[in-house]
N, C-alpha and C positions, 0 to 999 in steps of 0.2 A: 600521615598520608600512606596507604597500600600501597601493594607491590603494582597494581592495575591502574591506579589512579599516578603514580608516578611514573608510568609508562604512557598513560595519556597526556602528565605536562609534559612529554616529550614527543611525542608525537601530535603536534597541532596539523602539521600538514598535511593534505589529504594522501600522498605518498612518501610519508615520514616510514623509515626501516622497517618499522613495528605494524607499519598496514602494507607493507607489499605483498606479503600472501594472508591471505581471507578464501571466502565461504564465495567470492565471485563466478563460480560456475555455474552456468544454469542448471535447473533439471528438464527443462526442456527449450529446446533448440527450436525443431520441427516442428512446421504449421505455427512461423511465426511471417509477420509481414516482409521480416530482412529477406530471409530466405524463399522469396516467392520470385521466381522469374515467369511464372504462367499469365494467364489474363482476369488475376486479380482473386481467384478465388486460394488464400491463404494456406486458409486448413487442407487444403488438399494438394499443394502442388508437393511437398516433402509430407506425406502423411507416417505415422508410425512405424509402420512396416518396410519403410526405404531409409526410416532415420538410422538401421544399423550399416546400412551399404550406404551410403550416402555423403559425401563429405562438403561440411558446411561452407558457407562462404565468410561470413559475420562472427557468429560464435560458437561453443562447443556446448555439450550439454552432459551432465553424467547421475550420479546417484550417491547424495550426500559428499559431493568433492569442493577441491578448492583450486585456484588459480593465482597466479601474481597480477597482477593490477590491470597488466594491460592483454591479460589471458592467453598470455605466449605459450605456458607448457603447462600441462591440467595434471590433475592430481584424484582418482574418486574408484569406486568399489566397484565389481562387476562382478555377480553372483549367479548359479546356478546348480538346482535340485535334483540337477540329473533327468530330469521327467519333461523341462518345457523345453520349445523348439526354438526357442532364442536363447542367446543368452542375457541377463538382466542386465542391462547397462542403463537405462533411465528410464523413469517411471513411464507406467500407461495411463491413456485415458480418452476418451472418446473427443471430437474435433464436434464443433457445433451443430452440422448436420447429421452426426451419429446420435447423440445425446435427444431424448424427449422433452432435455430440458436445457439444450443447449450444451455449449462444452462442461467436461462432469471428469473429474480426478477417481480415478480407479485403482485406488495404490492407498497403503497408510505409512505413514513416515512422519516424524515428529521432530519439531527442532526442539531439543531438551535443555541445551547450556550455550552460551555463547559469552565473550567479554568483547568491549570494544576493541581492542586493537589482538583480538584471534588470539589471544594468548593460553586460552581452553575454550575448546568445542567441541558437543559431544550432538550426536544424529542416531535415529533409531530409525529401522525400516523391517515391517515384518515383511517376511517372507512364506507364503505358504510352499507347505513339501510336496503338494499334490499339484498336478500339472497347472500352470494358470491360465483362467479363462477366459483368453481373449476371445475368439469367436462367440462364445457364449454371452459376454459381456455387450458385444456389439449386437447380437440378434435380437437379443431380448428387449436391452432398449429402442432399439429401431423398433421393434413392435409397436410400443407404446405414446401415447397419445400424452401432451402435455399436462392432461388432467391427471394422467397415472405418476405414482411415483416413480421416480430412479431404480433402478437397480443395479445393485452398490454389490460388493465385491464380496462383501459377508455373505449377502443374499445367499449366491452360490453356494456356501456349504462348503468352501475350500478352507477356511478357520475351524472348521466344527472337531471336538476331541483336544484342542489344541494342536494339532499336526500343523506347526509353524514353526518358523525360525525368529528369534527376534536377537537382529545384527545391528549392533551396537557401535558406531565408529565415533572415535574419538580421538583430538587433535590437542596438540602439545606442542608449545614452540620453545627448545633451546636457546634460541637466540630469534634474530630476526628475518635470518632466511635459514632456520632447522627446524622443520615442523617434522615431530613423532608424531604417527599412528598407527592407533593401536584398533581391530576391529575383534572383538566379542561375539562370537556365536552362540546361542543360549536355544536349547532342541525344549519346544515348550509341551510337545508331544511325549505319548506312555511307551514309544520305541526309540532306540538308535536311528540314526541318520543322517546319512549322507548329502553333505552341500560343498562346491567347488566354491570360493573366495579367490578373487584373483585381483587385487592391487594395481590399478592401470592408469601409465603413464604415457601421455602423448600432447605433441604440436600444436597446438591449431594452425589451421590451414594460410597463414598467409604469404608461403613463396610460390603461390599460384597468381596471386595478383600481377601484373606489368609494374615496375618496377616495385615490387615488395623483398624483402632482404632477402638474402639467399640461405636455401635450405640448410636448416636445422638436423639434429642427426641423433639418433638413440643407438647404441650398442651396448653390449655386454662387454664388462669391465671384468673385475676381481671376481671373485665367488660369488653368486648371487646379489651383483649388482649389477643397477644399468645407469649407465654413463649417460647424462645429456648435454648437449653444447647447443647452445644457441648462439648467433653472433651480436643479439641483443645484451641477452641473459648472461652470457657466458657459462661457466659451467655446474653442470650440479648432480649429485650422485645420488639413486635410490637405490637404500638397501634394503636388500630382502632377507631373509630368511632360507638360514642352510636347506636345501633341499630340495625347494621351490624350483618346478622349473621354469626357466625367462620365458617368455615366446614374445617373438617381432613380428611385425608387418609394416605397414602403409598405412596412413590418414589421408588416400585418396578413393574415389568413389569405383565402387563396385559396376564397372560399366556392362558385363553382361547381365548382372542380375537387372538394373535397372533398366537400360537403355537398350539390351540386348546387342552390343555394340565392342570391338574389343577391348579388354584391359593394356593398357602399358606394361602392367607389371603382374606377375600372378598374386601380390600380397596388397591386399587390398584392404579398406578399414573394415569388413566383417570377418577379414581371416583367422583371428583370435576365434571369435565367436563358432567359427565355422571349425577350428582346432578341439577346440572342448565337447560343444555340441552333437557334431557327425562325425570327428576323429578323422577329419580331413588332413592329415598331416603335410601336405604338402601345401596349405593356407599359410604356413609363418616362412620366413623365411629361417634356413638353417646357420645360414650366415650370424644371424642373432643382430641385424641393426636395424635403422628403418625409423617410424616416426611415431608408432604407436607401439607400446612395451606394455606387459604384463609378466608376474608373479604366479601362476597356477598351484595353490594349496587346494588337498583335498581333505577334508575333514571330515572326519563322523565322530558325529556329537552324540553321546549320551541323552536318551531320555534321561530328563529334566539336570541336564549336565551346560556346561560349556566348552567351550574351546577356543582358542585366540589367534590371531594374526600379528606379526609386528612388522612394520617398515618405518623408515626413518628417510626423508628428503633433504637434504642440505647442500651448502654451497661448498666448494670444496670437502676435504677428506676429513672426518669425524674416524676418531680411532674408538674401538669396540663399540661402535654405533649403537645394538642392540642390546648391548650390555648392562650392570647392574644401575649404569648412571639410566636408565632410559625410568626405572619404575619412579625413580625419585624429578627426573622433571614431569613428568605424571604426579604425581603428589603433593609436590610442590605449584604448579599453576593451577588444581582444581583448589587446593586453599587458599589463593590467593584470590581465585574466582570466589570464593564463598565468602572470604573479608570483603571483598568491595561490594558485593550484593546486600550484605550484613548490612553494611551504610548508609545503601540506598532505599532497601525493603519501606512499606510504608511503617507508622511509628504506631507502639500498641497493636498491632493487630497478629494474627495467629499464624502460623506455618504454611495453613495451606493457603490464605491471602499471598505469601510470602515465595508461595510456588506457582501462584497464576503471576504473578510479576514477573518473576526471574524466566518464565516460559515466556512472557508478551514482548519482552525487550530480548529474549535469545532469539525468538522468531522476525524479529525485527532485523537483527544483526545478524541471522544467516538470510536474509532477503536483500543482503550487499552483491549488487551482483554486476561482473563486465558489461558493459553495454557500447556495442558498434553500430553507427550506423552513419555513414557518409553517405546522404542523402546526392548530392552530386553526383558521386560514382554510381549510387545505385539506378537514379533515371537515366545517364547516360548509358549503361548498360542495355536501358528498355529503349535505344534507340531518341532520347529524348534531349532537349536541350530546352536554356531558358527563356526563349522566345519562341520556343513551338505553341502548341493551342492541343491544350489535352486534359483528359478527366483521369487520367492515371492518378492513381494516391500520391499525395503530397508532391504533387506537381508543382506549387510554389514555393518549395521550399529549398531549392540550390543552396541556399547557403547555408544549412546546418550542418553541423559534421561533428556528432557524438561519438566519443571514444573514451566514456567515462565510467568509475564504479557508481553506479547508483541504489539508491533502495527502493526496491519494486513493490507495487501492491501483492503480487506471488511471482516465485521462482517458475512454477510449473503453467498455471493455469495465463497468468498475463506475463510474460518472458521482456516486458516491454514498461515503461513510465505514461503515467498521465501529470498533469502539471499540477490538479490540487490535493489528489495522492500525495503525491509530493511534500507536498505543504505540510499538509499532517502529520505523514512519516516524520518529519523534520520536527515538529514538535514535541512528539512521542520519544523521537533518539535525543532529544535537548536535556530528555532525562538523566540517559546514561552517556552521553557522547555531543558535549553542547557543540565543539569544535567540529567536528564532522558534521553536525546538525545546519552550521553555519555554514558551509560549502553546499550541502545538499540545497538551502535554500537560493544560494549567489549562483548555481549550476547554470539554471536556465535562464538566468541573466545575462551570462555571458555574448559574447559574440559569436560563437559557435551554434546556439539554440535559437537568442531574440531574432524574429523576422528582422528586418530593417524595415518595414513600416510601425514595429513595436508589439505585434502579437506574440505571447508565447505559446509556444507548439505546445498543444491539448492532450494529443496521446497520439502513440503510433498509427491507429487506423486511419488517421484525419487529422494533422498535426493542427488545418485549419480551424477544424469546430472549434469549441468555444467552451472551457473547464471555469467553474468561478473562480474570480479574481481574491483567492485567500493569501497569495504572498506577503503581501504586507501583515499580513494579521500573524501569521508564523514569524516571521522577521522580529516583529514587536516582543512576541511572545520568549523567544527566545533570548532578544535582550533583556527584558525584565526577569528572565530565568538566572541567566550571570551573574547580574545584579546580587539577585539570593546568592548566587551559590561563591562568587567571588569575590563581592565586597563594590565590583564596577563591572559595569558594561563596557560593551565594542562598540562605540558608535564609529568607526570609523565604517564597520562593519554595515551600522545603520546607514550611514549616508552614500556608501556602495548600492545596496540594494533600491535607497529611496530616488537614487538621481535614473537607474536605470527603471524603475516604478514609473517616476514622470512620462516616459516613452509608451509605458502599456496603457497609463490612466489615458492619456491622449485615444490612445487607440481606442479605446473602450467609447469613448466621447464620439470620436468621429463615425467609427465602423458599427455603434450598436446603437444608438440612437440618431438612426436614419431625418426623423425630423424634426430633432432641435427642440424635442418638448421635455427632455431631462426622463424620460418614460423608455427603459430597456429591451432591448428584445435579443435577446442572448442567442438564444438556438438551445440547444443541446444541452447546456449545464451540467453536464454529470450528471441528473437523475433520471437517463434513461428513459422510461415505462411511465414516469408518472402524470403525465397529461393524456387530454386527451387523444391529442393527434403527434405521430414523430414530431418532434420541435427541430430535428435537421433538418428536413424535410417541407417542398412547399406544401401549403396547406391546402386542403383539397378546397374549401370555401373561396379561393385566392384571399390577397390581403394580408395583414403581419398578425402579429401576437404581442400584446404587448404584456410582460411577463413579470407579474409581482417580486418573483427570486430575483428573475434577471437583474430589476430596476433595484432590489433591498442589496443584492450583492455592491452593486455601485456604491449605494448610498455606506454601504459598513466597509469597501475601498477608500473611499473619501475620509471617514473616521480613522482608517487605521493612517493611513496618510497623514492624516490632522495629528496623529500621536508622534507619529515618528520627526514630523514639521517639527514638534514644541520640544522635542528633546534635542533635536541638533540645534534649534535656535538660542538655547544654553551655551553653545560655542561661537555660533557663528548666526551674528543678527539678519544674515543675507537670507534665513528659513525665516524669518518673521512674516514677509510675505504669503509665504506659498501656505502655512499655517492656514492663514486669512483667505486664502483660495480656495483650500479644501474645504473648510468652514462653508462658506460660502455655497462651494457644489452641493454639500450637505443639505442646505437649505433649500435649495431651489427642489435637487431632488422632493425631498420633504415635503414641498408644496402641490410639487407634481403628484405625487402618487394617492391622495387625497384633497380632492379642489374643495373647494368651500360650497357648502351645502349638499345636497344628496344629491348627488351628480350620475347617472344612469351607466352612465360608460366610462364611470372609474374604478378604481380596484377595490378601494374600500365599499364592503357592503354594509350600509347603518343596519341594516335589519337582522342579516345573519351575523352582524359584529365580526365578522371575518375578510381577509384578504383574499383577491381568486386573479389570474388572469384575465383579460378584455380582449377576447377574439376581436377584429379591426378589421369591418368588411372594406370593398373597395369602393363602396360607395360613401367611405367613413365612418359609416354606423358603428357599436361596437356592443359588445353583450359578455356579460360575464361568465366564464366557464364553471360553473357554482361545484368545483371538485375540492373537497374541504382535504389539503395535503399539506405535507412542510410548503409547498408551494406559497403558502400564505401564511404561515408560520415564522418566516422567513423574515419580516417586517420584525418582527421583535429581535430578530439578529443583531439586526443594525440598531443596536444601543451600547451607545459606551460614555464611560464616565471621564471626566479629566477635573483636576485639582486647580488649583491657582495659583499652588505655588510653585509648577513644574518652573515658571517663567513670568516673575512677578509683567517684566512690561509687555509678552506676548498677551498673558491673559488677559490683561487691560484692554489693549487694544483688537484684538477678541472678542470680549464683551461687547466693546463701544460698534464694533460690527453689527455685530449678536439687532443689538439694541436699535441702531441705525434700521438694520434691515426692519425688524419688527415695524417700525413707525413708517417706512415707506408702505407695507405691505402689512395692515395690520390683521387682517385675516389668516395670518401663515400662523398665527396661536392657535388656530381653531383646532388643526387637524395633528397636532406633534406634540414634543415634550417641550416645555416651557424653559427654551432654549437660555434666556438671558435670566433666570430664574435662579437660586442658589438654593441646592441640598445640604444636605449632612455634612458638615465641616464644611461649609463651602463649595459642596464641590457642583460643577455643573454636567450637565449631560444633555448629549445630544440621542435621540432617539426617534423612530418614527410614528411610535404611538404617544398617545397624551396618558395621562392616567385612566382615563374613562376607557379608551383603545382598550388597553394595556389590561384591565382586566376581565376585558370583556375574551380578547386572546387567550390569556392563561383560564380562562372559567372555562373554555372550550377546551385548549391543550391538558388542562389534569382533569378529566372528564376521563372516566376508567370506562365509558361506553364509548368513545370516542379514539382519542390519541394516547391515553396514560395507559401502557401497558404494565403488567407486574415486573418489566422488564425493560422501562425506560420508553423514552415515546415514539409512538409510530411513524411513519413514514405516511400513511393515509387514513384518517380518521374510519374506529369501524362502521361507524353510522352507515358508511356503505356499502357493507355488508348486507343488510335490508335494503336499502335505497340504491344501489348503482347511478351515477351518472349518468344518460345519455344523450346525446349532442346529435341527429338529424340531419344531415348532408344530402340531399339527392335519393332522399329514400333511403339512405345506408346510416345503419346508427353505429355509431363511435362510442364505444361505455368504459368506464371508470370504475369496476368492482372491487372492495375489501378482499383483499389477499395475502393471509397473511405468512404465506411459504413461498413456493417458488410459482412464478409469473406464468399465465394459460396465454400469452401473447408471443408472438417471435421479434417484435421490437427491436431493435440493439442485439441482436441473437440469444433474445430469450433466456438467459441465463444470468440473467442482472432484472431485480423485482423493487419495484420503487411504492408498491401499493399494497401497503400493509407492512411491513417489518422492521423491527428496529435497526435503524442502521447508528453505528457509532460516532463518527465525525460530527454527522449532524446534531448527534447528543451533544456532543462538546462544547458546538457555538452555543446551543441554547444553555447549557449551564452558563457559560460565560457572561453570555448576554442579563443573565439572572443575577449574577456576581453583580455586574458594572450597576442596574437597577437595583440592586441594593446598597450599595455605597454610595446611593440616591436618595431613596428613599427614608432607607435605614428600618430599624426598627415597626417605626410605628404604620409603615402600611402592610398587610396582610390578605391571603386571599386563603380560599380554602381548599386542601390538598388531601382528598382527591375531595373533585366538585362533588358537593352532595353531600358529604362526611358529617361538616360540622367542626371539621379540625382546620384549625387554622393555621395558617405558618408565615413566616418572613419570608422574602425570596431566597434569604438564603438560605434558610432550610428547605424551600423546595428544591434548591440545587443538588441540595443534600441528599435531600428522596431522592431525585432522580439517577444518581450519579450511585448510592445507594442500588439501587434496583437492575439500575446496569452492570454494577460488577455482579449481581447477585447469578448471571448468568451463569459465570465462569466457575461458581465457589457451590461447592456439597452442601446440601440443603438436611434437616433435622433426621432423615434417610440415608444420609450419606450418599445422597442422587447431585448430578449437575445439569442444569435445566438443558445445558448446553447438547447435551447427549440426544436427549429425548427420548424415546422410546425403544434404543440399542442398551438392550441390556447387558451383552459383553463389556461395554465401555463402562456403565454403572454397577457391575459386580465384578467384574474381575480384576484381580491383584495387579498383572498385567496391563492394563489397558485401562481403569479409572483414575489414575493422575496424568496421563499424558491429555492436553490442553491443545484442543484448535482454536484459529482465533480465524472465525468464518468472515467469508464479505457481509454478513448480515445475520439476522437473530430474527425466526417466527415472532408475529405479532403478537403471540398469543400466551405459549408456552414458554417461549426463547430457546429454542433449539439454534444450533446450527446449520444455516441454508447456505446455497449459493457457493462460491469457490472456498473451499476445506483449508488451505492455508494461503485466504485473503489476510496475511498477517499482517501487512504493511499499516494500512490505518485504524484497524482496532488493538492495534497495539496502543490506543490512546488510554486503553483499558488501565493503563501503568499509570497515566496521567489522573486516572480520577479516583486512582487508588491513594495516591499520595494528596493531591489537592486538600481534601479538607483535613486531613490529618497536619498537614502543616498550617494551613491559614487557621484564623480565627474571626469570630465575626469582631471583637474587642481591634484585630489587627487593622479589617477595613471599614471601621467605624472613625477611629483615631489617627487614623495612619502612622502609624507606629513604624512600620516598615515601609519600605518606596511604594509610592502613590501607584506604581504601576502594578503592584500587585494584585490589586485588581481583576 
């Protein structure tokens, strides 16, 4: 066992020593939903230019920092070239209505190292030496029309020559409250130059609240330190660096600049800024205390030289803090980070595989981040209470009240959680961090999050809409992961998650299918863009939607349900029931979603052999939305396999269900998988196609004209690329176009594209789903990969392909190109800037570039997940079952 891995069997709890300070600070605050006291428009009530004057209410935000758990005193870098009119303290980037293509990250920063419990971290942020172009950045994209591209921050010419800085911060922890850092200035330019480095420490803001603890305090202590006391925290000292001088202020809001109104006090939270920048000397206080502190290094760096900074945070007094002991816990926890990645790396494969890993799980684990938000306080603020009558966001939700670390889809661009995010992340971190995995999943089960009609909150915008129901399938996944890796599972852990599960599947029953026909209508799902008409939103035809994802989500709920049933019914026979229940919803679903014979207004199409949505007019007619997307892909999700011998008497009596139901209902064979039927070693499987379905689906899905990109599969078949959709409303047509970049729609605010590109997650389920249909089928069924070829393969080697072709994004091609890059030749030629790795919210259909938000790293971080998968299984493993049946 490593030094990292024996720090994680010691830290199981989600605030075990070894995780109270982390990478929790956001890099962006501003223009999030907490922080909106306006009338609802977000991005603009704290926009950028008030986020240096401005003091938050919820959280802090900084640039590459860290916080303790519950974000009491931050820790992060604030930098300046001498030439911009701010000073750098968290990154920029356009608010949704700035952007042509919606909210758009204007900055490059890269999470390079990270361990589960922060024990090394290391963050890179270039910096250009030439003024930065904010207004420039905003004019140009305002210009432009969603057909035009972005314009990105290269564009400008402020990288060009190399005239940049690239600022290296990197974190070391002595113990469990003494994190070293160290920051690196590296001048990539053919001149010397001048950059200010300023180390900054401060509060978050919470003795403004009615009874929130009383104010916290920063001063200057010894030489080049500053002292902090919190009456939480108690106390802790940052040291600086002989020479440095301290400057203090206030983490209160800048009330002339903002409000034109006056201050309390002249030290305000921009007075740092306004100290270095304009040489306002009279912005700090002389005094030297206050609630925001910094370090002021000025540095000139050597064309193509470096230079460094050091401070050291801890809890009580560290004697020669900076001293010789400092390089050796630096050496000491990056080797330790390098033994435990050694273990994990996938097996057989080369370096740079080895460095898109260790980048996919470091961006993971700096996307830990504080999250506030007491939903009660914040509507009573807006004057609201839980009997009013109001369309105010998340109006129904009094009883939440987050105050937890969680892993976000991005630190910058979403500052915020959605629930099947979530799910994923939790899979992806199952890799490196089962145990934190396992909290992240039980998070929004608590009592704190679950509605108490059983919904879980979707995402901040609308905690109401409706994200797919994958908890259970993450739960599963992550017991079976244990299993490998520790010999046993947690079911205690299971039967936490499955009793609180029971309250959402109810929900799901009662709230999404309105009429009792087993047939879903979700809303929103997560995919944004990809239908025809907003799915939040009523439809302009009036009437519902009855939604093939919606209803296959249910049905692969029910399955994971069904798993997790059979393995607690191993302890306790009282799951033997509910086993048989969810069975059962399976079935019914099943039947619903293809009725027997060619039935006009149901989802299955016999003739295009594909699944589509049934617009449901209100005169009950209903007519298929013939938009060939994951939307209908979706039906092959909902396949999974189960063994017999999980629970000799449950599967017995299973079966005799199984078998039961068939003969009342013997038409339910026509349209499914041959539920009471025995595969490969016995095993059975529930799915919602039959084999004829089944490959009539994947003949369409690896169809390289269609969904099989060079790059894993699409998100909307290209056939409609030629062909667009259109759907006829009142004269107004509705269309559906192949898109395989960023979305010409403002939808969801246009900055999220569901039609055309590969997105990750969704790669996942359908690998999986390939998995379970192979430990089905086995060997001897085959289809041909890609349609047309000639080449035939098992499912599990089409997993393979595919899973294959999606890391293929990430990894240097016979060029020493990364598809991911695309057509930025800086990033594909330069020494600098071609191993650093984003892990985008999605991938071109085409090429696989990187679209959409730049570090969406939360759930393509699954990229870790399909790196190691077939390197560990074997087809011999799930043929035999050699290993636990749940492998799978």
């Amino acid at each position: 066992m490593n030094a990292e891995q024996q720090r994680l069997g010691e830290s199981a709890a989600p605030d075990a020593p070894w995780r109270r300070w982390g990478p929790y600070l956001s890099e962006r605050q501003w223009g999030t939903v907490r922080e909106d006291y306006g009338p609802g428009d977000a991005w603009n009530y704290i926009p950028h230019e008030h986020a240096r004057s401005r003091a938050y209410r919820w959280g802090e935000d900084g640039l590459g920092g860290i916080s303790d758990l519950q974000q009491r005193l931050c820790l992060s870098v604030a930098l300046w070239n001498g030439k911009d009119p701010i000073l750098k303290e968290r990154p920029f980037g356009l608010t949704n209505g700035e952007g042509n293509h919606g909210e758009d990250l204007k900055e490059y920063y890269y999470y390079l190292d990270n361990t589960p419990t922060h024990s090394y971290m290391k963050f890179l942020y270039k910096y250009p030496q030439a003024e930065f172009p904010y207004a420039d950045l905003v004019a140009v994209n305002g210009s432009r029309d969603r057909k035009a591209f972005e314009y990105e921050l290269l564009d400008t010419g402020v990288f060009d020559d190399g005239r940049y800085f690239d600022v290296f911060v990197e974190y070391a922890k002595g113990g469990p409250e003494d994190v070293l850092v160290q920051v690196t200035v590296a001048n990539r330019g053919p001149e010397d130059a001048t950059i200010h480095v300023l180390p900054t420490l401060w509060f978050r803001r919470t003795w403004s609240w009615a009874g929130g603890p009383e104010m916290p305090a920063l001063r200057a202590a010894a030489s080049s330190t500053i002292r902090a006391e919190h009456p939480e925290l108690g106390a802790y000292h940052l040291y600086c660096q002989d020479g440095a001088p301290l400057l203090f202020t206030e983490n209160e809001t800048d009330n002339v600049k903002v409000f034109g109104s006056p201050n309390a006090s002249p030290y305000v939270k921009d007075g740092i800024g306004r100290h270095v920048v304009e040489g306002a000397s009279d912005a700090v206080n002389p005094r030297q205390t206050g609630t925001k502190a910094a370090a002021h290094h000025v540095l000139i760096v050597p064309a193509g030289g470096t230079r460094t900074v050091r401070v050291r945070l801890a809890a009580g007094d560290v004697q020669d803090p900076l001293g010789p002991g400092f390089d050796e816990v630096f050496r000491q926890r990056l080797a330790e980070a390098d033994a435990f990645y050694a273990e994990l790396s996938p097996p057989g494969k080369g370096p740079d595989e080895a460095l898109v890993f260790r980048q996919a799980l470091a961006g993971l684990l700096w996307s830990k981040q504080y999250y506030c938000y007491d939903v009660d306080t914040w509507l009573t603020s807006h004057g609201l209470d839980p009997w009013s009558v109001s369309d105010r966001r998340n109006h129904g939700w009094f009883s939440m009240d987050a105050h937890d670390v969680i892993v976000m889809p991005d630190k910058w661009e979403y500052p915020w959680f959605a629930a099947w995010d979530l799910a994923f992340h939790a899979v992806a971190l199952a890799v490196v961090d089962l145990d934190f995995a396992k909290h992240q999943v039980e998070l929004l089960l608590g009592d704190r999050y679950l509605h108490p009609n059983g919904q879980l909150p979707a995402y901040e915008w609308n905690f109401s809409d409706v994200n797919p129901p994958v908890h259970a399938w993450a739960a599963h996944f992550i017991y079976t992961l244990e299993v490998q890796l520790r010999g046993q599972g947690d079911l205690d852990f299971l039967e936490r998650v499955f009793q609180k599960l029971l309250l959402n599947f109810a929900w799901w029953l009662n709230r999404k299918d309105p009429d009792g026909r087993n047939v879903f209508q979700g809303g929103f799902l997560g995919l944004d863009n990809i239908g025809v008409f907003d799915r939040s939103a009523p439809l302009p035809t009036g009437g519902t939607l009855d939604q093939a994802d919606g209803t296959s989500w249910v049905a692969f709920y029910a399955q994971n349900m069904l798993q997790v049933a059979l393995l607690l019914a191993g302890r306790d026979p009282i799951y033997e029931d509910l086993a048989v229940k969810f069975a059962a919803h399976f079935l019914w679903i099943a039947a619903s979603i293809d009725r027997v014979g060619d039935v006009k207004d149901e989802m299955w199409d016999e003739e295009d052999g594909f699944f589509y949505d049934v617009l449901r007019l209100p005169d009950g007619t209903g007519t298929r939305l013939k938009v060939r997307s994951l939307v209908g892909l979706l039906p092959l999700c909902a396949s999974t396999v189960y063994l017999p011998r999980v629970q000799e008497g449950v599967e017995t009596e299973l079966a005799e269900k199984v078998r039961r139901f068939g003969e009342r209902h013997p038409w339910l064979r026509v349209g499914m998988s041959a539920a009471d039927q025995q595969g490969v070693a016995g095993r059975r499987l529930l799915s919602l196609l039959d084999e004829g379905k089944l490959t009539r689906v994947l003949a369409r899905m690896l169809d390289e004209s269609e969904f099989l990109s060079p790059y894993g599969i699409r998100s909307l078949s290209r056939h409609h690329r030629d062909e667009p959709y259109r759907f006829w409303v009142d004269g107004t047509a509705y269309e559906v176009g192949y898109l395989p970049a960023e979305s010409d729609t403002g939808m969801f605010g246009g900055n999220s594209n569901w039609r055309g590109p590969v997105w990750l997650p969704m790669n996942a389920l359908i690998i999986r789903a390939l998995l379970h249909l192979y430990g089905f089928y086995g060997d001897d069924f085959t289809v041909e990969c890609p349609t047309g070829s000639g080449k035939r393969m098992t499912l599990f080697e089409v997993g393979e392909e595919i899973s294959t072709r999606l890391t293929r994004i990430f990894l240097k091609d016979a060029d020493g190109h990364r598809p991911l890059y695309g057509g930025q030749r800086i990033y594909q030629e330069d020494p600098h800037w071609q191993d650093l790795i984003l892990f985008h919210e999605y991938f071109h259909g085409d090429n696989g570039a990187g679209i959409g938000a730049a570090h969406q790293t939360g759930w393509t971080a699954t990229v870790a997940v399909f790196m190691t998968l077939f390197g560990r299984l074997s087809a011999a493993d799930l043929l035999t079952g050699h290993r636990s049946e749940d492998q799978t």
